[in-house]
Structure formats: structure tokens, C-alpha cells
C-alpha positions as CSV (number, residue, x, y, z in Angstrom):
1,X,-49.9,7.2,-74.6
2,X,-47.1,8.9,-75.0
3,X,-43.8,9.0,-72.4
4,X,-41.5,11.6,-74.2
5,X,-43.5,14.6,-71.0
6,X,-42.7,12.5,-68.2
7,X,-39.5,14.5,-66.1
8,X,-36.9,12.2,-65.1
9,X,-35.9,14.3,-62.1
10,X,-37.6,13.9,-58.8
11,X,-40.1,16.7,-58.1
12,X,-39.4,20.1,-56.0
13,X,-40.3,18.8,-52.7
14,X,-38.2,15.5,-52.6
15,X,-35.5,17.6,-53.7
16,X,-31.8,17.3,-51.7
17,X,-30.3,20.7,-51.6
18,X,-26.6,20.8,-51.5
19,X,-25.0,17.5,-51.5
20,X,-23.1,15.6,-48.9
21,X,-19.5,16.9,-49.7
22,X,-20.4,20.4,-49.6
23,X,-22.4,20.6,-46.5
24,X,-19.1,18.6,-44.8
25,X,-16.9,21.5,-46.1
26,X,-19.6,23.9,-44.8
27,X,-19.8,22.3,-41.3
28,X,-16.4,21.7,-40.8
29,X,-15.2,25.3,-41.7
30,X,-17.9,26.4,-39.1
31,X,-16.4,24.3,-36.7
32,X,-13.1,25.7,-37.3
33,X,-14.6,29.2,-37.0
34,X,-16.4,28.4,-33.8
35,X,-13.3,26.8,-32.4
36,X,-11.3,29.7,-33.0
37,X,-13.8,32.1,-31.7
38,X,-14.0,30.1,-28.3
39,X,-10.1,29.7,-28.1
40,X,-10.1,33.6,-29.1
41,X,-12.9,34.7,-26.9
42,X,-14.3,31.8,-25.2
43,X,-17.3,33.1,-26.9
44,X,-19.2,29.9,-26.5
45,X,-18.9,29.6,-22.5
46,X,-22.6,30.8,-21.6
47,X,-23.7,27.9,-24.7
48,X,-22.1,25.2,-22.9
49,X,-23.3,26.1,-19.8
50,X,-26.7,26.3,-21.2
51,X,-26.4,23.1,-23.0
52,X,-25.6,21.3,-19.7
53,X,-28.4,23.0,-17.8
54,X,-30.6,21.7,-20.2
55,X,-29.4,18.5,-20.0
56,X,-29.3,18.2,-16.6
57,X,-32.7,16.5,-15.6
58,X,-31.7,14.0,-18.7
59,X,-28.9,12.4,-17.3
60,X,-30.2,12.8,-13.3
61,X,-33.9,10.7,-14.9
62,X,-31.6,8.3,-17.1
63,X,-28.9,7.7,-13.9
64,X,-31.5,7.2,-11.6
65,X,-32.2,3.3,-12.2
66,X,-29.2,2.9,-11.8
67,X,-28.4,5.1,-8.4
68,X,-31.4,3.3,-7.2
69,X,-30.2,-0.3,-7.7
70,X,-27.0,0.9,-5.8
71,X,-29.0,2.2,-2.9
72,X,-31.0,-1.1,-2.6
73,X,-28.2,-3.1,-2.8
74,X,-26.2,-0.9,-0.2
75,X,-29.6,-1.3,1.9
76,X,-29.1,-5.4,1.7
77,X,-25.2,-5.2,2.5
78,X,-25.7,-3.1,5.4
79,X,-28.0,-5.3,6.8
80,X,-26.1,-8.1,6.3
81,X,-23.3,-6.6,8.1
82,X,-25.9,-5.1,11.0
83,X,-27.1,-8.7,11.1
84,X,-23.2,-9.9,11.1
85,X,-22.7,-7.5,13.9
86,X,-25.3,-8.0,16.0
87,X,-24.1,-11.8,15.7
88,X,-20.4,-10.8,16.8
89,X,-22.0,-8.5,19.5
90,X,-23.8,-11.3,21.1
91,X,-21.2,-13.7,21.1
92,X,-18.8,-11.0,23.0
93,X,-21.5,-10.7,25.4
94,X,-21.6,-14.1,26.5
95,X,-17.5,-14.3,26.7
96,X,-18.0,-10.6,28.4
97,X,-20.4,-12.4,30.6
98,X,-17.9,-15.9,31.4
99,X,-15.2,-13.7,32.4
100,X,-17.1,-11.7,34.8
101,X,-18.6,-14.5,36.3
102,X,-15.1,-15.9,36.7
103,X,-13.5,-12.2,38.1
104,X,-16.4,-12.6,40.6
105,X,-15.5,-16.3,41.8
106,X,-11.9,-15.3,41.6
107,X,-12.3,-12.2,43.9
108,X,-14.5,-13.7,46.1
109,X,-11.6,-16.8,46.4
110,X,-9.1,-13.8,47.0
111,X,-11.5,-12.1,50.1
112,X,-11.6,-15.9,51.6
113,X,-7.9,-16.2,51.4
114,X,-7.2,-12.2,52.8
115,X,-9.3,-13.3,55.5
116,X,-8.1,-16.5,56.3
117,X,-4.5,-15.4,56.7
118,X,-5.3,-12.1,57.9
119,X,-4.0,-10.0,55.1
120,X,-4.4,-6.3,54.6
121,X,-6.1,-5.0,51.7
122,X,-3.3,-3.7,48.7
123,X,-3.0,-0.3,48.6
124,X,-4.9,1.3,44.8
125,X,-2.7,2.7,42.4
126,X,-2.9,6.2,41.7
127,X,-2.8,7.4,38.1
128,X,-3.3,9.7,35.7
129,X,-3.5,9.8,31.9
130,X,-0.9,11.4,29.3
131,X,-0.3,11.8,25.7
132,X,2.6,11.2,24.1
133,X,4.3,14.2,22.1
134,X,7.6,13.5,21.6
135,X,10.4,11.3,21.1
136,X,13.7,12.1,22.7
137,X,16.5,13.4,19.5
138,X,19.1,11.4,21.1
139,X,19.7,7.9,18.7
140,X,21.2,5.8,21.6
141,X,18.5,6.1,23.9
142,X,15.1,5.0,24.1
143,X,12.9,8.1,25.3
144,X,9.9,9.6,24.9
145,X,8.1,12.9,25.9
146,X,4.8,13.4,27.7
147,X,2.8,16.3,28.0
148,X,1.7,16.7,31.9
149,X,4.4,17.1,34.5
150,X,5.1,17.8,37.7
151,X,1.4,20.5,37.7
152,X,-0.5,17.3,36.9
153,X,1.0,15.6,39.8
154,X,3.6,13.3,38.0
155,X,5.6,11.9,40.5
156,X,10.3,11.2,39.1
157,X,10.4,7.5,39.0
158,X,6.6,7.2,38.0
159,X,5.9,3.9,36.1
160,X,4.6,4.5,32.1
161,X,2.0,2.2,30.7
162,X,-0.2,1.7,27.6
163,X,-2.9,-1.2,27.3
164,X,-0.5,-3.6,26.8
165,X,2.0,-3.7,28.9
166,X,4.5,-2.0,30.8
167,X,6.2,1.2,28.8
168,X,9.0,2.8,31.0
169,X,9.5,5.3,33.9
170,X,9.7,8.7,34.1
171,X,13.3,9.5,34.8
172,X,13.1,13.5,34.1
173,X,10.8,15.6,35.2
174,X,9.3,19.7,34.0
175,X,6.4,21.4,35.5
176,X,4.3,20.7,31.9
177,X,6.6,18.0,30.6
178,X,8.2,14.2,31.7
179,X,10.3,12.2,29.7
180,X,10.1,8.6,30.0
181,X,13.2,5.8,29.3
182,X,12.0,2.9,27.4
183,X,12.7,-0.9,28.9
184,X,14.1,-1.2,25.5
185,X,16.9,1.3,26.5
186,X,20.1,-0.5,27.6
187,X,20.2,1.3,30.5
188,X,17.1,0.6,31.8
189,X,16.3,-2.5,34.3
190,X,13.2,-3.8,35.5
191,X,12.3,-6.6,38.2
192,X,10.4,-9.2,37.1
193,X,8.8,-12.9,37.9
194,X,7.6,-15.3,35.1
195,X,3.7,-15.1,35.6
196,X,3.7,-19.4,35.1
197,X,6.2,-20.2,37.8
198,X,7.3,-17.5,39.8
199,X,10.8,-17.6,38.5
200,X,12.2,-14.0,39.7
201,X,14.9,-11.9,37.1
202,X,16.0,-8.4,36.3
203,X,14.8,-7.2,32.5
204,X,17.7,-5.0,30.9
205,X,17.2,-3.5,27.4
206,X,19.4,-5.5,24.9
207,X,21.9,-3.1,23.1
208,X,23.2,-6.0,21.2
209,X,20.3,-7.4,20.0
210,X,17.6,-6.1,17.5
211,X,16.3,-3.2,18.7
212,X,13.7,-2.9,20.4
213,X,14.1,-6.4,22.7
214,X,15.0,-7.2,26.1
215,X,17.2,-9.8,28.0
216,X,16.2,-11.5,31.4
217,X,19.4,-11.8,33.5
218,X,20.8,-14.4,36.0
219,X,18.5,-16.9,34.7
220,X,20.2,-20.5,35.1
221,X,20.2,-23.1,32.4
222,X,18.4,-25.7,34.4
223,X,15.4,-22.8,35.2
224,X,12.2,-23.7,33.9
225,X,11.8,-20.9,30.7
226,X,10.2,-21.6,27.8
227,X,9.2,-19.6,25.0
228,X,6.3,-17.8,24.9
229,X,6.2,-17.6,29.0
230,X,5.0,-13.3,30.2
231,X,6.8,-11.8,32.3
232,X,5.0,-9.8,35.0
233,X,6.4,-7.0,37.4
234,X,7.5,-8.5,40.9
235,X,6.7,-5.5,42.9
236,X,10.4,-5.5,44.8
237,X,12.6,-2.1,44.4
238,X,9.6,-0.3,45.5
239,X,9.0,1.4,42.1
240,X,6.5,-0.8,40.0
241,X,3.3,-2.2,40.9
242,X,3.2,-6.3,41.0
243,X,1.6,-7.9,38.4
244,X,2.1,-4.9,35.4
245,X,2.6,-6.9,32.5
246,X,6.1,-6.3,30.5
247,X,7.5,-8.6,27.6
248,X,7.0,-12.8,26.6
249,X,10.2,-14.6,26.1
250,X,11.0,-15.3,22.5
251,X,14.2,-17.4,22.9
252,X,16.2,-19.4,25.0
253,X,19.3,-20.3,24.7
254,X,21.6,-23.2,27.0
255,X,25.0,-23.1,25.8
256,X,27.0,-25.9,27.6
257,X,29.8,-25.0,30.1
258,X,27.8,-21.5,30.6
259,X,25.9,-21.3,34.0
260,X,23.4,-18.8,32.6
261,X,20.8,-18.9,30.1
262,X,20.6,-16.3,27.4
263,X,16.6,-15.2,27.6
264,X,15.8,-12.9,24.8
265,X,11.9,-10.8,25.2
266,X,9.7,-9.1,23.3
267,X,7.4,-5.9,25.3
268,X,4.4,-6.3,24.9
269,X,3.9,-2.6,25.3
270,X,3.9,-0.7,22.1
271,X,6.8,1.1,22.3
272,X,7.1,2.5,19.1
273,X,3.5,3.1,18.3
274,X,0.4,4.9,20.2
275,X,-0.2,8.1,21.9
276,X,-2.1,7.7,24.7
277,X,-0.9,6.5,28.2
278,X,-1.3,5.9,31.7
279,X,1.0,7.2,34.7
280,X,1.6,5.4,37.5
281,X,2.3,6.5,41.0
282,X,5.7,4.7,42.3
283,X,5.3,2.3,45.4
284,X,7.5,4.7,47.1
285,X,5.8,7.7,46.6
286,X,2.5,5.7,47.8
287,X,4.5,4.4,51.1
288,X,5.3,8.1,52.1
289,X,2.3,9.4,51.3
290,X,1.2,10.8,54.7
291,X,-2.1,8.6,55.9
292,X,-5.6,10.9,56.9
293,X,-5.9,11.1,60.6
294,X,-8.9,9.5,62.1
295,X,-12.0,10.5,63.0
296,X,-12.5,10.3,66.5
């Protein structure tokens, strides 16, 4: 049999074409073209588009594993945290519910003593609520500006608190407007009584100091102060309420041979922070309010 027929190239239909190099050249110079053409034109906008239309429902079926794990595992962690707040909930309840019951034995206490020494009932604090707006352009002064005045009823000399503590007091006063001095302003001055012993003082803004703090005055070096201690309003001058809370003591210092104790304080007011607060009537103001006639 003989060999010399056989062809030693492969056959029309396993045939290649053009080779490798110059399909590359082909390709990349038609890449080049469309490149231009797009920069040029932007000829191949509406392709793109298309192209990502089309593959659209691709990536939302092959992402969607994925965005599924996510949403079971946010289901889990927002149970736990329902679960973790419920827990807290509950456990506020019942602290909720121990302080009532001691309000209640306290007030009841309170009526027992009233009516054993024959005491008057205390007169309720008027007040009204306020947003702050402002703060006063001078730098050596302590003031802020609220937005109800004298047409909301804001009384000059009205008390200024937030849910802390004691703020200031209104010491000018516009039909839609009141500024307020700081305690922290050195020229401010409120009396006060430690809430653990009763000890009385006068609480000044502290120029000297950092600002922001307070000093308690005429407190002798033997007085029982210690740090930490709140300071409460005592209700004499006739302007603040008893009992407002207004700063803690954060220092005190005996130096010998001095018959007065440096006491430094801290508000406990945030009086450089919030917007909201409440405005007192003054104690005054509530005196000479004129009483409704009775009903004969």
C-alpha cells in the first residue's frame, strides 16, 4: 500500500483561518477604532446601555444568595437585640416600679408630717417651656437667648432650667425674646444648701477658675464639705424654688491660717450644650400673684 497520496495538511474543516498574531492586530486596531469613535462621538452609549440591561437579571439572580444570607442574618441580629431590649425594658420596669413605690411611701410620710405640724400645702411652680436660639456675642459673659418673652408670659428674674440642673435667670426681657445669665457668669450668685447636711452658701461664677465652674462662698474650714456633695437651691431671696438642683463640689481646699474654705463646683446643668428648656416663675412673682376670690 502505498503512502506517497496521503496529504500531510489537516483537512478543510479543521482548518484555522488566520493565525493568532493577526487576529490580535485585527482586534486591537478595532479597539482602537471603536475607542476613538466613542471618545469622538460617544457612538457606543446606547451599546452599553444595552449591554447592562441585558445583564441585569444576571447579576440581580447571581447577587441574590448572597442579599438573602444578609437579610436572614439581619433577621437573627434584630431579634437578638429585640430580645436584648425587651430584657433591658423589663429590668427598667421593675426599678420604674421601686421608685414609685418609694415616691408613694415618701409622699404619704410627707402628708403625715404636713398634718401633724399643721403645714400649708407649697405653692406649684408655674412654667413654661423655651428653646434656646442664641448665645449672647459678648466673651466675658455667660448668656444665652430664648425664644418666648414677655407674650409667653416670661416673668425678669424667672429661673432657667434644663433636666439637669439649674441653668440661670432671665435678667433681660423682649416681648418674643429673654436672655438668660449663666451661674457660670462671674456676676451671677445663687443661694444654696448642701442637699447631705443642710449647710447654707451663696454660689458665684468663678472668673478665675476654668471656665465654666463655680465657687461656694463663706464656707468655713471646719464645715462638713466633701467632694462630690450637690448642691440644691435654698429657696431664700425669693427668686428660686427650694430644692432645684445646681452644681456637686469637685474640690476643697483648707489652707491653714485662712478662715474660709476654697469650694470649687461643677453645674450639673448643661450649660454649654442642649436646646430645650424650662422657665420658671420667680417666688416673687408667685407671692404677688393676686389670690381668686371665694366662692360664697
Amino acid at each position: 500500500m502505498s503512502f506517497a497520496t496521503l496529504e500531510r495538511s489537516p483537512p478543510p474543516f479543521f482548518r484555522q483561518g488566520p493565525s493568532a498574531a493577526a487576529r490580535l492586530v485585527f482586534y486591537g486596531a478595532l479597539s482602537l477604532l471603536l475607542m476613538a469613535l466613542d471618545a469622538r462621538w460617544h457612538l457606543l452609549g446606547p451599546l452599553r446601555q444595552g449591554i447592562d440591561l441585558g445583564l441585569t437579571p444576571v447579576v440581580e439572580v447571581a447577587r441574590a444568595p448572597l442579599q438573602g444570607w444578609r437579610a436572614l442574618e439581619g433577621h437573627f441580629e434584630s431579634l437578638a437585640q429585640a430580645r436584648s431590649a425587651l430584657t433591658e425594658a423589663q429590668r427598667s420596669n421593675l426599678q420604674l416600679s421601686l421608685l414609685a413605690q418609694q415616691a408613694r411611701e415618701l409622699e404619704r410620710q410627707n402628708a403625715l408630717l404636713r398634718e401633724m405640724l399643721q403645714l400649708r400645702a407649697s405653692v406649684p411652680v408655674q412654667s413654661s417651656a423655651a428653646r434656646i436660639i442664641a448665645q449672647a456675642r459678648d466673651p466675658f459673659s455667660r448668656q444665652l437667648i430664648l425664644d418666648k418673652g414677655s407674650a409667653a408670659g416670661i416673668a425678669l428674674g424667672s429661673p432657667v432650667m434644663d433636666r439637669y440642673g439649674l441653668l440661670g435667670q432671665v435678667t433681660t426681657l423682649w416681648a418674643s425674646g429673654a436672655q438668660v445669665t449663666l451661674i457660670t457668669d462671674q456676676d451671677s450668685s445663687v443661694p444654696v444648701e448642701v442637699a447631705r447636711n443642710r449647710a447654707r452658701g451663696v454660689l458665684v461664677g468663678d472668673a478665675g477658675a476654668t471656665p465654666g465652674s463655680l465657687r461656694l462662698l463663706w464656707q468655713a474650714n471646719d464645715d462638713d464639705l466633701r467632694p462630690g456633695d450637690v448642691l440644691v437651691t435654698s429657696g431664700l431671696g425669693g427668686i428660686y424654688p427650694s430644692g432645684l438642683a445646681v452644681a456637686r463640689i469637685t474640690a476643697v481646699s483648707r489652707e491653714p491660717g485662712s478662715s474660709f474654705a476654697r469650694v470649687l463646683c461643677a453645674p450639673l446643668a448643661h450649660v454649654d450644650a442642649g436646646r430645650l428648656v424650662l422657665v420658671l416663675r420667680p417666688e416673687q412673682a408667685l407671692a404677688a400673684a393676686p389670690k381668686p376670690a371665694r366662692k360664697r
